[in-house]
C-alpha positions as a printed NumPy array, in Angstrom:
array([[ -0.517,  17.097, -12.293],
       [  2.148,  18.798,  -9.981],
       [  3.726,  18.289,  -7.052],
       [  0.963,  18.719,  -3.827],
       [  1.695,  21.26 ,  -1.211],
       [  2.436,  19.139,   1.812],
       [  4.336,  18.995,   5.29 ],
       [  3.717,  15.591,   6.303],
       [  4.26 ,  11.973,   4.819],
       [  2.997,  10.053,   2.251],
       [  4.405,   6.022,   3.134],
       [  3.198,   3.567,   0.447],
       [  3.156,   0.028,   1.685],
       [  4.089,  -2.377,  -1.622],
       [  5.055,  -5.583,  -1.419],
       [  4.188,  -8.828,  -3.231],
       [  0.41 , -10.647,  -2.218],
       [  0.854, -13.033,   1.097],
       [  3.473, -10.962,   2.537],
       [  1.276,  -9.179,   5.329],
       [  1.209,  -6.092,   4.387],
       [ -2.668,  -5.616,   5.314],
       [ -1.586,  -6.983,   8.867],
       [  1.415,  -4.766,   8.897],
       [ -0.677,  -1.561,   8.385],
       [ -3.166,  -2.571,  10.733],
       [ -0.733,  -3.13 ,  13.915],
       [  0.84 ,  -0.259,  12.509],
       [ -2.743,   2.06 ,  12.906],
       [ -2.67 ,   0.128,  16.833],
       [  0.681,   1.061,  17.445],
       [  0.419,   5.155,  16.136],
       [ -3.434,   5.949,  16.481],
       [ -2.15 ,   9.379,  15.174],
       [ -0.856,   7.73 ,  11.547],
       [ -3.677,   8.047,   9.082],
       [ -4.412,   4.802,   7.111],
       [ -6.056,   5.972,   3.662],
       [ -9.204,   3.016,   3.052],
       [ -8.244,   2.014,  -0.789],
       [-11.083,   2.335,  -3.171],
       [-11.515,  -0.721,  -5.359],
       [-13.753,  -2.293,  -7.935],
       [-13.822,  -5.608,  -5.911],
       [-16.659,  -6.679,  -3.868],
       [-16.953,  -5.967,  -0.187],
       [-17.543,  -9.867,   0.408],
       [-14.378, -10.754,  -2.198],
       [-12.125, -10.928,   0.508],
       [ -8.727,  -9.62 ,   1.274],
       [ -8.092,  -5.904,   3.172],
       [-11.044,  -3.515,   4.137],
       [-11.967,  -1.637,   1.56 ],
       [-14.255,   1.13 ,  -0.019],
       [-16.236,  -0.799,  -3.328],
       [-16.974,   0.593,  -6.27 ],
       [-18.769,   0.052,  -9.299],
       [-16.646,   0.571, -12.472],
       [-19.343,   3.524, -13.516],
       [-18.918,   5.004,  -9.752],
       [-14.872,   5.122,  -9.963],
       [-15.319,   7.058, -13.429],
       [-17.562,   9.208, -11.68 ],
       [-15.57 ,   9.848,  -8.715],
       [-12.362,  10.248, -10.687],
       [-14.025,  12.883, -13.147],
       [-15.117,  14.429, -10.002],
       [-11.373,  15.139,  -8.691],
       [-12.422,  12.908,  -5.732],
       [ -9.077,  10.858,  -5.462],
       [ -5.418,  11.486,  -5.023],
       [ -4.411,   9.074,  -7.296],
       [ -4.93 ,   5.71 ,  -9.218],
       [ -3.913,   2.639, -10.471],
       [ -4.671,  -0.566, -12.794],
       [ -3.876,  -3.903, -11.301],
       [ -4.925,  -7.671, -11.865],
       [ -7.931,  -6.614, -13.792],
       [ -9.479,  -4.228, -10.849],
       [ -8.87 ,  -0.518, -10.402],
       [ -7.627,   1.204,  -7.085],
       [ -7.8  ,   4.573,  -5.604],
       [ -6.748,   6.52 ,  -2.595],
       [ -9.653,   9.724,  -1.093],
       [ -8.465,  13.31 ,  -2.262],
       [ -9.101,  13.849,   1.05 ],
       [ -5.395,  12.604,   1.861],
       [ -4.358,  16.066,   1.131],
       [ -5.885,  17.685,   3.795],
       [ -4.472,  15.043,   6.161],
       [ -1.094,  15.655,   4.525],
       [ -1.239,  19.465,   4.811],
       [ -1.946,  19.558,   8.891],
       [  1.592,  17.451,   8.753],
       [ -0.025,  14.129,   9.25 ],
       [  1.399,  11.135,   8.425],
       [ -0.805,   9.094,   5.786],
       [  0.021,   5.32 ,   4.96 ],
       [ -1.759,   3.292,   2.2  ],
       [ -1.414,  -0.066,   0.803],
       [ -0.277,   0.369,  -2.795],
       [  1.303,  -0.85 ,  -6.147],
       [  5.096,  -1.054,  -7.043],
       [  3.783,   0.041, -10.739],
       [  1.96 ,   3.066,  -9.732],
       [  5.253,   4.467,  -7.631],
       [  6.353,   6.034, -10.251],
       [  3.117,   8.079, -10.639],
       [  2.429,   9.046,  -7.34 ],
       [  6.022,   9.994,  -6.479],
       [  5.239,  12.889,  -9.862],
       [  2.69 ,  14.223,  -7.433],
       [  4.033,  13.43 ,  -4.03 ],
       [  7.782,  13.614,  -4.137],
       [  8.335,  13.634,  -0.521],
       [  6.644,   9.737,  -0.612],
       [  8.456,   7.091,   1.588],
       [  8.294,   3.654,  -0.045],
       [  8.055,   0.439,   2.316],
       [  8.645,  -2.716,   0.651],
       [  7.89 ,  -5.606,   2.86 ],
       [  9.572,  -8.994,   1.641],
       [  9.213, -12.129,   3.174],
       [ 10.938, -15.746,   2.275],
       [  9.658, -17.341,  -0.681],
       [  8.637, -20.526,   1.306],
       [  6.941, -17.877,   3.833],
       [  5.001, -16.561,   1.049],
       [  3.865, -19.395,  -0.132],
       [  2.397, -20.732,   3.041],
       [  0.464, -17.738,   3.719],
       [ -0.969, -18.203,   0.299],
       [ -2.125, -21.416,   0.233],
       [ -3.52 , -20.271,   4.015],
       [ -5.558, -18.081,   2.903],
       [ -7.288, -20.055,   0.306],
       [ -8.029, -17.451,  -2.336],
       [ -5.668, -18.796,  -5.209],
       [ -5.524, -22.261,  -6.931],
       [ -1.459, -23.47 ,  -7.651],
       [ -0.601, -21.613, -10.493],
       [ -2.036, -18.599,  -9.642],
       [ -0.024, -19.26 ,  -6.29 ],
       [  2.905, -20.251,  -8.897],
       [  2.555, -16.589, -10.392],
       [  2.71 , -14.591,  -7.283],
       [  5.261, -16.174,  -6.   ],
       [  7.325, -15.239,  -9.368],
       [  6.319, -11.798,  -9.195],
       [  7.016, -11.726,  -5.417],
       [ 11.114, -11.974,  -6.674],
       [ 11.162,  -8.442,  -8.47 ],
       [ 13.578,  -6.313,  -6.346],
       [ 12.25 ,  -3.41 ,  -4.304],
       [ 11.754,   0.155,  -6.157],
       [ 14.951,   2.485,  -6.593],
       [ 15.129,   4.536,  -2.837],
       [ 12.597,   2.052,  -1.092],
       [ 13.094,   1.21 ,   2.781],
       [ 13.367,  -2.587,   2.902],
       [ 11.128,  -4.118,   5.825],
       [ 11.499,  -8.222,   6.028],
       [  8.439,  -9.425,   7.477],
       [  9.68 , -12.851,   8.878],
       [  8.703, -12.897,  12.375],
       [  6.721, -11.354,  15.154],
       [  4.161,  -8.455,  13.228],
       [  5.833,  -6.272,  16.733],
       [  9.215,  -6.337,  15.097],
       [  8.406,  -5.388,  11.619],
       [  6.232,  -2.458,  12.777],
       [  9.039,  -1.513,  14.789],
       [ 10.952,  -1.415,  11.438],
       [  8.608,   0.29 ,   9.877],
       [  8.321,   3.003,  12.216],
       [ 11.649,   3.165,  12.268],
       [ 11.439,   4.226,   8.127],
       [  8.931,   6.322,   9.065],
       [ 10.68 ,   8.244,  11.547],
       [ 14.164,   8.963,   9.932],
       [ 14.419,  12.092,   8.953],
       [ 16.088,  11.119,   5.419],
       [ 13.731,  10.068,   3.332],
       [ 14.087,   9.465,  -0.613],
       [ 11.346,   8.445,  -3.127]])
């Protein structure tokens, strides 16, 4: 598909799993009620854990897809994710919209959105792994495998945000990326 119409910003949050992004975008919604967080649509459980999240069935995601229903899409760790076609609207009344989303699907969205401002949050690798094993949802070598995934360097044109202290000061980066007026995909 082409480019969308669009005077506001698109931000994709990426980053590798125990990094905080979820938290990031969170005190990031606290800090600028007017920035719209798009709710990711996923065929996970509600109860599985991890960010809040629209679930779907994998027959309701066809269905909704077929339907023209989301933005865009992507395949990761055996689930599917979508963001609402109703980020559009958002977009065109010059809002700023910020989702949580894949380093693999960049590519694809930016074909769409090319005005999208990539965020990718790093942390240290022994930082990482702490908040891992904190949260309990991986055994060791699946802990093993994010953590080797977590060392791919950020996407061409991506805003760097280290996430290794107070959540204040990393949204204070963030909006900082959001707010320059330079802004490259």
């Amino acid at each position: 598909m082409t480019g969308q119409p669009q005077s506001g910003q698109l931000v994709a949050v990426v980053g590798p799993s125990g990094v905080g992004k979820d938290t990031l975008i969170s005190a990031l919604a606290s800090a600028r009620p007017d920035i719209v967080i798009a709710q990711r649509i996923i065929t996970r459980a509600a109860d599985a854990g991890g960010e809040d999240h629209l679930a779907v069935s994998e027959a309701l995601f066809d269905a909704q897809l077929a339907m023209g229903r989301y933005a865009f899409h992507w395949g990761a760790h055996g689930l599917r994710y979508a963001i609402p076609a109703s980020i559009n609207a958002e977009l065109a009344q010059g809002r700023v919209v910020v989702f949580n989303g894949s380093r693999k699907a960049l590519p694809h969205i930016a074909e769409r959105y090319p005005q999208l401002l990539v965020l990718m949050v790093t942390a240290p690798p022994e930082m990482l792994e702490r908040r891992l094993r904190a949260r309990g949802r991986e055994n060791t070598r699946e802990i093993a495998a994010r953590l080797k995934r977590a060392e791919l360097s950020a996407p061409q044109g991506a805003q760097v945000i280290v996430n290794d202290g107070s959540v204040d000061v990393a949204v204070a980066r963030m909006l900082g990326a959001i707010s320059r007026p330079e802004r490259s995909a």
